[in-house]
C-alpha positions in Angstrom: 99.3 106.1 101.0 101.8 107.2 103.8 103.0 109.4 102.1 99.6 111.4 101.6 98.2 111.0 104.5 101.3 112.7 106.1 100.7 115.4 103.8 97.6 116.0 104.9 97.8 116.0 108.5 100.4 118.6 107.8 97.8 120.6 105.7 95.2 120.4 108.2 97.5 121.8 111.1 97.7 125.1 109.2 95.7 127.6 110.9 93.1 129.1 108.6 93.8 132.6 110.1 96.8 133.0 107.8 94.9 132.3 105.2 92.4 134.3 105.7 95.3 137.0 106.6 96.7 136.8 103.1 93.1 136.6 101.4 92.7 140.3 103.0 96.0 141.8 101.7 95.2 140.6 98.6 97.5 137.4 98.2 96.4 135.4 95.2 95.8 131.4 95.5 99.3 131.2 94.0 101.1 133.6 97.0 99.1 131.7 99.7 100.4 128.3 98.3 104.1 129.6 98.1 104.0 132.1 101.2 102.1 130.1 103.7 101.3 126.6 102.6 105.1 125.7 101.6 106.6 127.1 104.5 104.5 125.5 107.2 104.9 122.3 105.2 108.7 122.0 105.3 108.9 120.3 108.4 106.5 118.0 107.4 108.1 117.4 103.4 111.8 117.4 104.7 111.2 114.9 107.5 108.8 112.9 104.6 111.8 112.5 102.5 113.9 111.5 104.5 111.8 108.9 106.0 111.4 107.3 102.2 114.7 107.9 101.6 115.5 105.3 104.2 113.0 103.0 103.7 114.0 102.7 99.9 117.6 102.3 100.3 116.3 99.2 102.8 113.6 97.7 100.7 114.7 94.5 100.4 111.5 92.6 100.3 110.0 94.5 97.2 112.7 93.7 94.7 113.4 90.1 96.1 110.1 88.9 95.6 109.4 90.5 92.3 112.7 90.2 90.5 115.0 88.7 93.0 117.5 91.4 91.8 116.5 91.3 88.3 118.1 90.1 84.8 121.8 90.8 85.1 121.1 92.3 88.3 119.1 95.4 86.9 116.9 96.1 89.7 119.8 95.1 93.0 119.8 97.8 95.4 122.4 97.6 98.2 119.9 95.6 100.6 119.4 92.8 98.0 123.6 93.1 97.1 124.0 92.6 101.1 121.9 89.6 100.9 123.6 87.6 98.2 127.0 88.7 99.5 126.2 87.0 102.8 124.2 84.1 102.1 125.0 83.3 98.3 129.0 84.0 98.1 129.5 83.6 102.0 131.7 87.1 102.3 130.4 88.0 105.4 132.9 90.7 105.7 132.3 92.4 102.6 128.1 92.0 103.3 129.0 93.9 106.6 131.1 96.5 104.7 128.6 97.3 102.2 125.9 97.4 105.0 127.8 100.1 107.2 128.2 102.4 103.7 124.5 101.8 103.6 123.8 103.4 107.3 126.5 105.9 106.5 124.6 107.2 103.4 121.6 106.9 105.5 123.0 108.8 108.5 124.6 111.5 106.0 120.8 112.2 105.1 119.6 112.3 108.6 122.8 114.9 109.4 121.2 117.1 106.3 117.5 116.9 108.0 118.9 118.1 111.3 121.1 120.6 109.7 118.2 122.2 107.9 116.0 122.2 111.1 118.2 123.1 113.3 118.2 126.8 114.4 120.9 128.5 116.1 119.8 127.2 119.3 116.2 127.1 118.6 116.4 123.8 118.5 113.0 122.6 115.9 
């Protein structure tokens, strides 16, 4: 539901002059969905991903409820790993390891979004 509704507030901010632009050159549905559509929408998709990126390398809740990790741990994602480290074998040191790899792959993801937004001093 996020996820669309994102989506289309993104659609909705495309002015309907470049459509309409397109439709009088001659663009078929196809070149206004990969000409105009797709490129207005990147800012929106890239900043979508990486938003569920995060949140499912941190959903915790989710898999501990349903399947609190799983048979033979099948469905442990780092957040659930951190959890048993800590609370069930009492490593707090290696729970606090594995959680700063976690915002390390998390902030290598953010570095990616800036780095594809980023403009040679254009900032967004």
């Amino acid at each position: 539901p996020f996820a669309g509704l994102i989506l289309l507030a993104g659609l909705t901010a495309i002015p309907q002059e470049l459509y309409e632009a397109a439709e009088i050159d001659g663009a078929s549905s196809r070149q206004k969905f990969y000409h105009i559509t797709i490129p207005c929408l990147k800012p929106v998709l890239l900043i979508l991903a990486l938003l569920l990126t995060i949140w499912t390398f941190n959903s915790f809740d989710l898999m501990y409820v349903m399947t609190g990790g799983g048979p033979a741990r099948g469905t442990e994602m780092l957040a659930l790993w951190i959890k048993r480290e800590a609370t069930d074998n009492l490593r707090f040191g290696r729970a606090s390891a594995i959680a700063m790899v976690m915002t390390a792959i998390n902030l290598i993801f953010v570095a990616i979004y800036f780095k594809s937004f980023w403009k040679k001093g254009k900032g967004f």
